[in-house]
Structure formats: C-alpha cells, structure tokens
VMD Tcl script that builds the backbone (N, CA, C; Angstrom):
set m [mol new atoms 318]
animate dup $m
set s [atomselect $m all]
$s set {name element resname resid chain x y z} {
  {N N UNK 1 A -12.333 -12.685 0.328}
  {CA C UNK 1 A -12.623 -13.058 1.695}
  {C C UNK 1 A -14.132 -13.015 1.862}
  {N N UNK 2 A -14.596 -13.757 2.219}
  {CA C UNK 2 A -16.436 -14.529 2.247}
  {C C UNK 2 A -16.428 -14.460 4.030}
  {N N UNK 3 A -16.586 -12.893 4.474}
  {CA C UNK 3 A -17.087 -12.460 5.539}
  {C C UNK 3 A -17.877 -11.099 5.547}
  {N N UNK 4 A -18.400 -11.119 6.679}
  {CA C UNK 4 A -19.397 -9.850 6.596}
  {C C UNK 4 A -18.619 -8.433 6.989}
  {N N UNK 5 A -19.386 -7.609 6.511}
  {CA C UNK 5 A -18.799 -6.045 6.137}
  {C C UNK 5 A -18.191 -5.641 7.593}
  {N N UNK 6 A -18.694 -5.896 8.275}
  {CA C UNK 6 A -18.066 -5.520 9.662}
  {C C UNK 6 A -16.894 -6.139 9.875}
  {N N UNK 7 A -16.285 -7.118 9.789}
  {CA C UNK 7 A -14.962 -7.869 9.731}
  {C C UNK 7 A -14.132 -6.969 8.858}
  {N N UNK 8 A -14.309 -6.903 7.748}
  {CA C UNK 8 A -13.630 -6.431 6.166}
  {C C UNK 8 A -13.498 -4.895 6.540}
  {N N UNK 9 A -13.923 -4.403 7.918}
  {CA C UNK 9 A -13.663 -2.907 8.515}
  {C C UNK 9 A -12.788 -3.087 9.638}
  {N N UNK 10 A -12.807 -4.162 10.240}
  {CA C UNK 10 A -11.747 -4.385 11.554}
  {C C UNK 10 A -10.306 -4.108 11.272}
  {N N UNK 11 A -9.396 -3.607 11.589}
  {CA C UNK 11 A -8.531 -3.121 11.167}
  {C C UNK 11 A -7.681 -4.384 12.101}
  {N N UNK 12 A -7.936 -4.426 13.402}
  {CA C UNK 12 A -7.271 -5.209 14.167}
  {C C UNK 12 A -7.290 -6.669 13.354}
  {N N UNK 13 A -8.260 -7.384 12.633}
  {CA C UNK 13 A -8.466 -8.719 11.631}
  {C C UNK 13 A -7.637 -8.449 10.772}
  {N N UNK 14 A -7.119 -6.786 10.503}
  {CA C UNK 14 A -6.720 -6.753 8.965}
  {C C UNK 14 A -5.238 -7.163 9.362}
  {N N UNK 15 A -4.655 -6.392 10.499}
  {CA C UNK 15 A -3.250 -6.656 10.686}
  {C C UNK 15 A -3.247 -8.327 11.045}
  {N N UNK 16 A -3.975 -8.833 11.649}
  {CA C UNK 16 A -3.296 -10.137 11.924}
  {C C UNK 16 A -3.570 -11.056 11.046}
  {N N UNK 17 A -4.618 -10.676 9.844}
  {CA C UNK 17 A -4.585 -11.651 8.883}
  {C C UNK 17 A -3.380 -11.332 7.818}
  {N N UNK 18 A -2.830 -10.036 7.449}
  {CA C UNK 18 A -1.689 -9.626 6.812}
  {C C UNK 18 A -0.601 -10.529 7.929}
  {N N UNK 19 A -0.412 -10.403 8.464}
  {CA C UNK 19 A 0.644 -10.853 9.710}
  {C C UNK 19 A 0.736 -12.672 9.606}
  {N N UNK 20 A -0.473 -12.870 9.284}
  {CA C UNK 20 A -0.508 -14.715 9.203}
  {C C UNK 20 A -0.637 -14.958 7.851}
  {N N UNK 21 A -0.500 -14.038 7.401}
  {CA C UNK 21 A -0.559 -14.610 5.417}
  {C C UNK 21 A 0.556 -13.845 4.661}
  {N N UNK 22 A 1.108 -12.681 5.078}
  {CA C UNK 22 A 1.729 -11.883 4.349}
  {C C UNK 22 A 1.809 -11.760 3.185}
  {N N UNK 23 A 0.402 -11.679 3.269}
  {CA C UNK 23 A 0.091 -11.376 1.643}
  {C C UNK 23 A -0.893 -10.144 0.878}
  {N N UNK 24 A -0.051 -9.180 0.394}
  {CA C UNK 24 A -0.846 -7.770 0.904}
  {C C UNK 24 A -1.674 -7.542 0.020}
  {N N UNK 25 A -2.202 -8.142 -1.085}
  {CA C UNK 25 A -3.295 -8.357 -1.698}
  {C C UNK 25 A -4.583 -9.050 -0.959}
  {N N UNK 26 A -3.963 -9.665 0.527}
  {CA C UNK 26 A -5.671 -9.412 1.005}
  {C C UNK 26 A -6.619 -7.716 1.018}
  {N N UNK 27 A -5.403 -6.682 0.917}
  {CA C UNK 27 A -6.200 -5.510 1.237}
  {C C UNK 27 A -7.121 -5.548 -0.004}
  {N N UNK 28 A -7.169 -6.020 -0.980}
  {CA C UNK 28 A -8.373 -5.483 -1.999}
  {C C UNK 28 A -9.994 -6.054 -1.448}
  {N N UNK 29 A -9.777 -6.811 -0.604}
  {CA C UNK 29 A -10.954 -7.554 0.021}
  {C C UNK 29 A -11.656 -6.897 1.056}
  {N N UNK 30 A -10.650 -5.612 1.790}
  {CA C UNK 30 A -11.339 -5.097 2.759}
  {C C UNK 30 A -12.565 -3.588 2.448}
  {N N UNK 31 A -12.740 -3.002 3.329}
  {CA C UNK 31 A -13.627 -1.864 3.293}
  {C C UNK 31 A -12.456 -0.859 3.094}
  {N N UNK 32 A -13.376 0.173 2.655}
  {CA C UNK 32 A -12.911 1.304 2.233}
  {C C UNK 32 A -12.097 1.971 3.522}
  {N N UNK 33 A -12.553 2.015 4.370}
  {CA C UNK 33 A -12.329 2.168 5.622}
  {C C UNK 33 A -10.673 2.134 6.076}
  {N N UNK 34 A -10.749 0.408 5.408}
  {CA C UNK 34 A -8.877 0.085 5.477}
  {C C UNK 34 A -8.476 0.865 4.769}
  {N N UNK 35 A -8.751 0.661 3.287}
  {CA C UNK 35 A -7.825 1.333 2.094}
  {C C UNK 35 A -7.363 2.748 2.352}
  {N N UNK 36 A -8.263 3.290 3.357}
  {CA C UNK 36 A -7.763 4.912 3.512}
  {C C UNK 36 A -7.425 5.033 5.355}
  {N N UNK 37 A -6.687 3.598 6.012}
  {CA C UNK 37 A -5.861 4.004 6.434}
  {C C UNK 37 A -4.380 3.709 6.653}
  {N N UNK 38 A -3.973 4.769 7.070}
  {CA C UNK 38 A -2.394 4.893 6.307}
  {C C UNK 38 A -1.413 3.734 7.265}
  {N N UNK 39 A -1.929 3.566 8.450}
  {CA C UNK 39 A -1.211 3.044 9.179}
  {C C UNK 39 A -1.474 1.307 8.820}
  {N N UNK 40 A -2.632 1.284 7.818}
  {CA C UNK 40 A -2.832 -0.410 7.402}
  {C C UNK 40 A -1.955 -0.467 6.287}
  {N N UNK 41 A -2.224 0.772 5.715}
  {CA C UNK 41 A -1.379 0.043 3.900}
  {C C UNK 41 A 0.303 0.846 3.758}
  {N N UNK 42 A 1.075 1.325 5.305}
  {CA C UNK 42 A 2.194 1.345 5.464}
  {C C UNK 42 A 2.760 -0.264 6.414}
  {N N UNK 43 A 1.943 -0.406 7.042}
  {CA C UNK 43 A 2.126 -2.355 7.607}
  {C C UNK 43 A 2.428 -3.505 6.116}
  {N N UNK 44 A 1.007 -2.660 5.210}
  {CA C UNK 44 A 1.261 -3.875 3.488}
  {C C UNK 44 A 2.736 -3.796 3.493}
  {N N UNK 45 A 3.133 -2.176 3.382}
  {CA C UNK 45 A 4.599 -2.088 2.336}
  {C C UNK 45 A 5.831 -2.730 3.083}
  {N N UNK 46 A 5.757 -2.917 4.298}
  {CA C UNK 46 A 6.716 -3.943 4.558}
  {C C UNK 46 A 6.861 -5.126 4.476}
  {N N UNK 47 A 5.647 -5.783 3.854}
  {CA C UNK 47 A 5.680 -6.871 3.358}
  {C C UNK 47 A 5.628 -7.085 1.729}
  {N N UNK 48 A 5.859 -5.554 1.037}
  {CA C UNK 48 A 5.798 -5.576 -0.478}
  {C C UNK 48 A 7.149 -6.448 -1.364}
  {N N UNK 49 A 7.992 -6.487 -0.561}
  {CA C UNK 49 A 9.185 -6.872 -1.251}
  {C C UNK 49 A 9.005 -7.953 -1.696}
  {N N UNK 50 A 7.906 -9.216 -0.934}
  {CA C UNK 50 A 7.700 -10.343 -1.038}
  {C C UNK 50 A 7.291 -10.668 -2.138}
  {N N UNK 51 A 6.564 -9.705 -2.649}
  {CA C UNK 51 A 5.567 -9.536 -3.938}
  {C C UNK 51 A 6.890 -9.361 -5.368}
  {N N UNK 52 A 8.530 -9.182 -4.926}
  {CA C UNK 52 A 9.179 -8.681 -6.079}
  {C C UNK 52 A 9.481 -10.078 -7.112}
  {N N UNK 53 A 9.560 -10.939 -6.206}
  {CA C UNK 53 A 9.475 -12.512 -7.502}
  {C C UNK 53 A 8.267 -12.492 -8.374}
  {N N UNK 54 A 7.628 -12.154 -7.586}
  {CA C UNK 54 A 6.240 -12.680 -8.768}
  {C C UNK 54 A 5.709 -11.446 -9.578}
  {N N UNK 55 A 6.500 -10.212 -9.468}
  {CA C UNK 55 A 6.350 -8.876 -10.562}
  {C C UNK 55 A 5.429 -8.286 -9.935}
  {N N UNK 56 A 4.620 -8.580 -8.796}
  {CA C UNK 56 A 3.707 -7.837 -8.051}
  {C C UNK 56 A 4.192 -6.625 -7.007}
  {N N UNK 57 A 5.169 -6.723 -7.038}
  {CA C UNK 57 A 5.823 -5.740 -6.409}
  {C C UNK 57 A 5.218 -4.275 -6.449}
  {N N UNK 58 A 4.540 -3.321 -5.091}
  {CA C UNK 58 A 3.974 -2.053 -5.287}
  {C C UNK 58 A 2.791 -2.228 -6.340}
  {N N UNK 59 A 2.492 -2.927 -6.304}
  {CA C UNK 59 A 1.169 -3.000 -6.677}
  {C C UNK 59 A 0.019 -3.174 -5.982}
  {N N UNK 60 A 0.040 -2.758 -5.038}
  {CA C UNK 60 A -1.030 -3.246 -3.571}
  {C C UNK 60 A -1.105 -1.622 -3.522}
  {N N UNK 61 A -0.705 -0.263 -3.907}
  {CA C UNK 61 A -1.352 0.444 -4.067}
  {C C UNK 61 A -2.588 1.313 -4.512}
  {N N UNK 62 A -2.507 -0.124 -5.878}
  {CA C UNK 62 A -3.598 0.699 -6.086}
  {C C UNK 62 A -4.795 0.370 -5.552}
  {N N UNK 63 A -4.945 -0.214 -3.925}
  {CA C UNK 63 A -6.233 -0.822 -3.875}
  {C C UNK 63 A -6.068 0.700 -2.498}
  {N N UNK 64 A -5.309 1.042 -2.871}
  {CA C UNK 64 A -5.220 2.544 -1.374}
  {C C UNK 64 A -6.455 3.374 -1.908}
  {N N UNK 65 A -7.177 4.274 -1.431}
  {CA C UNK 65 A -7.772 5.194 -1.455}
  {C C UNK 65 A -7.900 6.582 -2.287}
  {N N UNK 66 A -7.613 6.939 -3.127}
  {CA C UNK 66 A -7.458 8.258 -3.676}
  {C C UNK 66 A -6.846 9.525 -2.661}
  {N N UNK 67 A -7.301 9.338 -1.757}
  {CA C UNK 67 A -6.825 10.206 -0.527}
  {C C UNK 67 A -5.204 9.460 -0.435}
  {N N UNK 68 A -5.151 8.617 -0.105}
  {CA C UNK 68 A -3.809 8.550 0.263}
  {C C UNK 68 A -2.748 8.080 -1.077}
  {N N UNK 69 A -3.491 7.737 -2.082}
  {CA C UNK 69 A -2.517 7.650 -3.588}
  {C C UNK 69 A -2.132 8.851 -3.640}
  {N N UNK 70 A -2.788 10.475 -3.535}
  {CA C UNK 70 A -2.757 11.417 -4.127}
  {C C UNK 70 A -2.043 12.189 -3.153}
  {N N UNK 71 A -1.672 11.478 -2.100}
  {CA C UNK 71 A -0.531 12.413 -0.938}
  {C C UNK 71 A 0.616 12.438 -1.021}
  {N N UNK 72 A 1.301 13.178 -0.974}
  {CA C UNK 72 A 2.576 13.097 -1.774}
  {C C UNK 72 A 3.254 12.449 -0.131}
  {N N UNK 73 A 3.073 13.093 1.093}
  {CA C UNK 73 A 3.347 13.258 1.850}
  {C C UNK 73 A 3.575 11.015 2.256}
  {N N UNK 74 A 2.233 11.154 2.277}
  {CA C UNK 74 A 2.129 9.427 2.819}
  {C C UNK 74 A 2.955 8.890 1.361}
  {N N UNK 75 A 2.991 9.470 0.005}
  {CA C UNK 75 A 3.995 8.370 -0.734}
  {C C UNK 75 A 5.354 8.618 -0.418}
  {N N UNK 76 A 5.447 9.395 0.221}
  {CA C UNK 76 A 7.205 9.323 0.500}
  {C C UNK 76 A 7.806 8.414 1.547}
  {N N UNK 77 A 6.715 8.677 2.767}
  {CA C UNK 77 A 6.483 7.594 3.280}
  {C C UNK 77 A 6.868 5.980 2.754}
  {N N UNK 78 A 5.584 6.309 2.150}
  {CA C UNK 78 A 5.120 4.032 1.707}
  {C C UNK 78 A 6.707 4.102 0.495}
  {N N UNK 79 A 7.304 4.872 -0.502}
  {CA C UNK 79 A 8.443 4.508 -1.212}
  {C C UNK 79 A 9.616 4.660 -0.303}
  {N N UNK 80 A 9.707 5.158 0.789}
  {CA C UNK 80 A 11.045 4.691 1.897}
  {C C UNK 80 A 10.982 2.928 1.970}
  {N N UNK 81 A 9.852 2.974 2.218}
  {CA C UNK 81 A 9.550 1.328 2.840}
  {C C UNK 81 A 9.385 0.512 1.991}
  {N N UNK 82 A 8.891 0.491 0.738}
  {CA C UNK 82 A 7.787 -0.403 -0.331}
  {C C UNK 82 A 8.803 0.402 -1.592}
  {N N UNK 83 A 10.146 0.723 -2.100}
  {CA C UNK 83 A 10.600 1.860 -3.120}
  {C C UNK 83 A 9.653 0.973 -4.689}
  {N N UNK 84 A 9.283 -0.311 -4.670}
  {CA C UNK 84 A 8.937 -0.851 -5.884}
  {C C UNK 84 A 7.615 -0.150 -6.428}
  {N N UNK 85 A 6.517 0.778 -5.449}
  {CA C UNK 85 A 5.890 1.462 -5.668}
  {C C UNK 85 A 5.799 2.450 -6.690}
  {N N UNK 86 A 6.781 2.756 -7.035}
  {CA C UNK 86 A 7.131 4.249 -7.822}
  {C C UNK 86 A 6.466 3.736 -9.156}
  {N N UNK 87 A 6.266 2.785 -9.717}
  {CA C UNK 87 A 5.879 1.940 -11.271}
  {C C UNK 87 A 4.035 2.543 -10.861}
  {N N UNK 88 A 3.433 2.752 -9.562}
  {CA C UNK 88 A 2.350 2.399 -9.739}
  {C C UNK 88 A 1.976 4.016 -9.147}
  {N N UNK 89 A 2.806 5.224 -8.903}
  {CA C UNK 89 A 2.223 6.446 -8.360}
  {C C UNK 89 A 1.556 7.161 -9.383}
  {N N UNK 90 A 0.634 8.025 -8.825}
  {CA C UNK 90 A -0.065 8.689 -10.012}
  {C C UNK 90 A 1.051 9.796 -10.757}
  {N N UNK 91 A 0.990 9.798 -12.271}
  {CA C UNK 91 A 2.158 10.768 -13.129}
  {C C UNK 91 A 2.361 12.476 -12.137}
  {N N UNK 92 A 1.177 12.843 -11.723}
  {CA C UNK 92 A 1.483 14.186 -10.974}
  {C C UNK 92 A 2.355 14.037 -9.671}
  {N N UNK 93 A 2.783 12.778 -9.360}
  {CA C UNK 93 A 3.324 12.582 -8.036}
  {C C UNK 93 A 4.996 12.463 -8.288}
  {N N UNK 94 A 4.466 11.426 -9.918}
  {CA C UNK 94 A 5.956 11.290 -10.316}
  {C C UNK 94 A 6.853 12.354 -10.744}
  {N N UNK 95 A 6.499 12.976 -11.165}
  {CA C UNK 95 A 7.037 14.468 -11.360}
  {C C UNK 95 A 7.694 15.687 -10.409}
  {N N UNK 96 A 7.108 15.031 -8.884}
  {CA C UNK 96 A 7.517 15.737 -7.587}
  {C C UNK 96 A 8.707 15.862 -7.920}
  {N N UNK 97 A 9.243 17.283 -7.560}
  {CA C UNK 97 A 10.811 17.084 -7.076}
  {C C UNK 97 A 11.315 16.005 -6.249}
  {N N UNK 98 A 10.604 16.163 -4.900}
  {CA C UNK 98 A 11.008 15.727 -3.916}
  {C C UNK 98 A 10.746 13.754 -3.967}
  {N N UNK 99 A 10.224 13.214 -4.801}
  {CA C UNK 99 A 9.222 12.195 -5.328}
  {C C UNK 99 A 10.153 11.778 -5.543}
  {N N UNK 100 A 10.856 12.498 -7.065}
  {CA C UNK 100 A 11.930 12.125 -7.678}
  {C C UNK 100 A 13.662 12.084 -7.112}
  {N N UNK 101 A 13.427 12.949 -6.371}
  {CA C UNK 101 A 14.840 13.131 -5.497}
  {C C UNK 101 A 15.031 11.053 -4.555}
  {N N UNK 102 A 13.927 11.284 -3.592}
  {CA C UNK 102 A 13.773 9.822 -3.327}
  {C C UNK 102 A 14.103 9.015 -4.379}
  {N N UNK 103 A 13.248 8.648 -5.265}
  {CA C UNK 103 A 13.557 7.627 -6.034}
  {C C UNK 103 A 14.684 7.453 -6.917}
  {N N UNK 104 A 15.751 8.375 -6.973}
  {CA C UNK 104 A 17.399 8.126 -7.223}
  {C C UNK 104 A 18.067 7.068 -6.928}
  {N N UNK 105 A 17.302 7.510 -5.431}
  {CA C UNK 105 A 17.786 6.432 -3.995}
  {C C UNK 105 A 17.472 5.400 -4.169}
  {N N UNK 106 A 16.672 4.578 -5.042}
  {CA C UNK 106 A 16.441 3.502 -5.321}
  {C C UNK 106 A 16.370 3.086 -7.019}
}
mol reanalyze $m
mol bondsrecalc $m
mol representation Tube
mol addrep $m
C-alpha cells in the first residue's frame, strides 16, 4: 500500500479497507501500531477462512506483533475464530495445555 505512515496507523482505514477487500494480508502493509492491536488482527481472523483455498490459511499471524503472538491469552482467542492458525503459533504456545486442549476441537 503506497500511502503515508499516518494512514498505515489509522486503524479506522484498516477496518474498512479489510472490510472492502477481505483480504487479511493487507495487514503486513500497516504500522506497527496495527499489528499490536488485538482488536484489528481478531477482525483479520474472521476473514482467515477465506485464505483456506489458497493454503494461506492463519498465516496473517505472523505479521501480529510479538506481544500478541506470544499471548497465550489473545491466541486462544484468534484459534476460536481463525482454528487454521495453530500451523503458525510459536512451539512454546503449542505445547500449552490449554492451547492444546482447544485445538482437539479442531
């Protein structure tokens, strides 16, 4: 996306350009800003499924933040919503009990 840094931080641009493209690989284009918040890249994961034809599926994580890859809390979260995620959590997450208990479920 060939706009200036202040746009690529608007969060309000971010949802309605996800919303008119549904395509959650625009998040690698935005500011850091987005990537670490939770309420932008839990909006991606309902549009992750879209991504399961083309093998992209949960792969729009890894453009999340370290802060919120490394929460166990927000991945239980984003794998209720987005379960194709689990291929892309960090190994200390995968190992959760509770990580793993979820992902049975799917």
């Amino acid at each position: 996306i060939y706009c200036n840094e202040k746009i690529k931080s608007d969060l309000n641009f971010f949802f309605e350009l996800l919303e008119f493209t549904k395509d959650t690989f625009i998040l690698e284009y935005f500011s850091d800003k987005i990537k670490d918040n939770e309420s932008a890249l839990l909006e991606c994961a309902k549009y992750d499924g879209m991504n399961y034809t083309t093998g992209k599926a949960g792969g729009i994580i890894k453009f999340a933040s370290d802060r919120l890859k490394n929460s166990k809390e927000f991945m239980l979260k984003f794998i209720k919503i987005a379960p194709y995620v689990l291929d892309y959590i960090p190994k200390e997450l995968a190992k959760d009990k509770d990580i793993k208990l979820l992902a049975k479920k799917y």
